[in-house]
N, C-alpha and C positions, 0 to 999 in steps of 0.2 A: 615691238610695242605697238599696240592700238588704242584709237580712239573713234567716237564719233566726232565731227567736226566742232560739234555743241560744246565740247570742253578745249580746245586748242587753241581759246584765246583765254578763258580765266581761268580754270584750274591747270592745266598742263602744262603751261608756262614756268609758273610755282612749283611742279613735282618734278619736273628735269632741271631745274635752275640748281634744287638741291641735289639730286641725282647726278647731274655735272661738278658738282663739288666734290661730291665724295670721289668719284668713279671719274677723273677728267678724260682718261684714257681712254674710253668705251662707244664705240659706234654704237648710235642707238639708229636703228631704221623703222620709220613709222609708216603705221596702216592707217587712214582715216576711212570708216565704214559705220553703218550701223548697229548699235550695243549687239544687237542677234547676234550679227555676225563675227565681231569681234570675239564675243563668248563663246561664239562655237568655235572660232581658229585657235581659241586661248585651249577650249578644251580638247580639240586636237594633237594642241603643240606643237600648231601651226607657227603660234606668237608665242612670247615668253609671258609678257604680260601684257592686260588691257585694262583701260578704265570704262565703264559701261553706266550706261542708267540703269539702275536696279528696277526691272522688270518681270525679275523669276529670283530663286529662291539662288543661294550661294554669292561671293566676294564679300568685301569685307568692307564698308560705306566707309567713304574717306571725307564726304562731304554730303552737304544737303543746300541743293539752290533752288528756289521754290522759282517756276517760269512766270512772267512776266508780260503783257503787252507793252509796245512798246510802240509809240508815236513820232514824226517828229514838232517841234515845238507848233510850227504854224497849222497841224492837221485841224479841220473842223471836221465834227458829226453833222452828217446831213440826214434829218427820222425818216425821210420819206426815200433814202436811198440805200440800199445795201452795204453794209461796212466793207472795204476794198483791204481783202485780205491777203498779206505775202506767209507764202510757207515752206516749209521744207518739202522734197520728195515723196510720192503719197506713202512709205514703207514706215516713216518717222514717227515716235511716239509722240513725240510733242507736235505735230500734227493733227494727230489722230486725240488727244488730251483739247486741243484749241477748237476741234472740230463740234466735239462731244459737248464740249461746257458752251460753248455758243450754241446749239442745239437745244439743251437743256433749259438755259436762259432767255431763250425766245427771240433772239439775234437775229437778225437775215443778214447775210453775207454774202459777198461773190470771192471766189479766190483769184486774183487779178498777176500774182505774181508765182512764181514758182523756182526752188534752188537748191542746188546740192550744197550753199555752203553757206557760212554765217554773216561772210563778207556779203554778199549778195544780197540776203534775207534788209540786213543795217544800209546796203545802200538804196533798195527800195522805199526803206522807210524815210530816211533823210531826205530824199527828192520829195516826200508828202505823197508819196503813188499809195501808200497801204499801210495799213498796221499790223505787226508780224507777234507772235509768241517767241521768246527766247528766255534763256535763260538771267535773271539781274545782274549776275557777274560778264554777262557779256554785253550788256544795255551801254554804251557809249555817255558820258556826262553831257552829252548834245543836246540827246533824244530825252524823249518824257515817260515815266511809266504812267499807264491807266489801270483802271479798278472799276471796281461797282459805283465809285462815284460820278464814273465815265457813261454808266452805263454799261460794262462788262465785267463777266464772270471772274472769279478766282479761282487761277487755274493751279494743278498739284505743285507740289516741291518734289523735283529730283534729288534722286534717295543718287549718289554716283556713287559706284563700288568699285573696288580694284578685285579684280581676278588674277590668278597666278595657273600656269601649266603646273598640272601633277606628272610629267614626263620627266621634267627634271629641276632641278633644283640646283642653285648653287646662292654663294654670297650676292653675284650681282642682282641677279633677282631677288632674292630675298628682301634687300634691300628696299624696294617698293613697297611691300607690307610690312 
């Protein structure tokens, strides 16, 4: 099984919670990587299954979590200083999504933080070091989200897809779709 990091705290939780009910018997061994790569090992048959951000065409959308900025309570905007941004790995779409729409909407920013993981991205943001993009299912009731009333863009909604190997099939798998 794979994921990108970005779902291992709200959606992936919930999909093996039920997966361990059914199936209590089952070694599941997890990949966490990039939806590419995930995709490409699923269509290998590397993995059995993965969940990915719909990025390309194929799986089957199991959810939709539109990302998010996300603060912590005491951040202040400073106009005459750069917004102090934490992000993911530069390969990440929701990087490259945070980058583009701050871009667009005439934002200046510096990238002050950088991480392979979501725990990192959330503790940047709790210390007040930077405001990060994630997804709102993984946004903590701590932190704040922001918008255009902030002063920032509205970034897309993850389309997330479950992928299956065409190598083989059986019940356990199947199970996921």
């Amino acid at each position: 099984f794979g994921s990108p990091e970005h779902y291992t705290i709200g959606v992936l939780p919930k999909l093996l919670a039920r997966f361990t009910t059914a199936y209590p018997d089952v070694l599941v061994e997890m990949r966490c990587e990039n939806s590419d790569v995930i995709k490409a090992s699923v269509d290998k048959g590397e993995l059995d299954v993965g969940i990915c951000t719909q990025i390309s065409e194929g799986g089957q959308v199991i959810c939709h979590d539109p990302v998010v900025w996300t603060s912590s309570p005491g951040f202040v905007f400073q106009d005459h200083k750069a917004l102090p941004l934490a992000v993911f790995e530069e390969d990440c779409i929701f990087r490259s999504w945070a980058l583009d729409a701050l871009e667009k909407f005439g934002v200046d920013y510096r990238i002050v933080y950088v991480s392979h993981s979501i725990s990192g991205l959330i503790d940047a943001v709790r210390a007040g070091f930077a405001v990060a993009p994630v997804i709102r299912s993984n946004v903590p009731e701590d932190l704040n989200i922001l918008g255009p009333e902030n002063g920032l863009p509205v970034l897309p909604v993850s389309n997330i897809a479950l992928h299956k190997t065409r190598h083989q099939s059986s019940e356990i798998i199947d199970y996921f779709c």
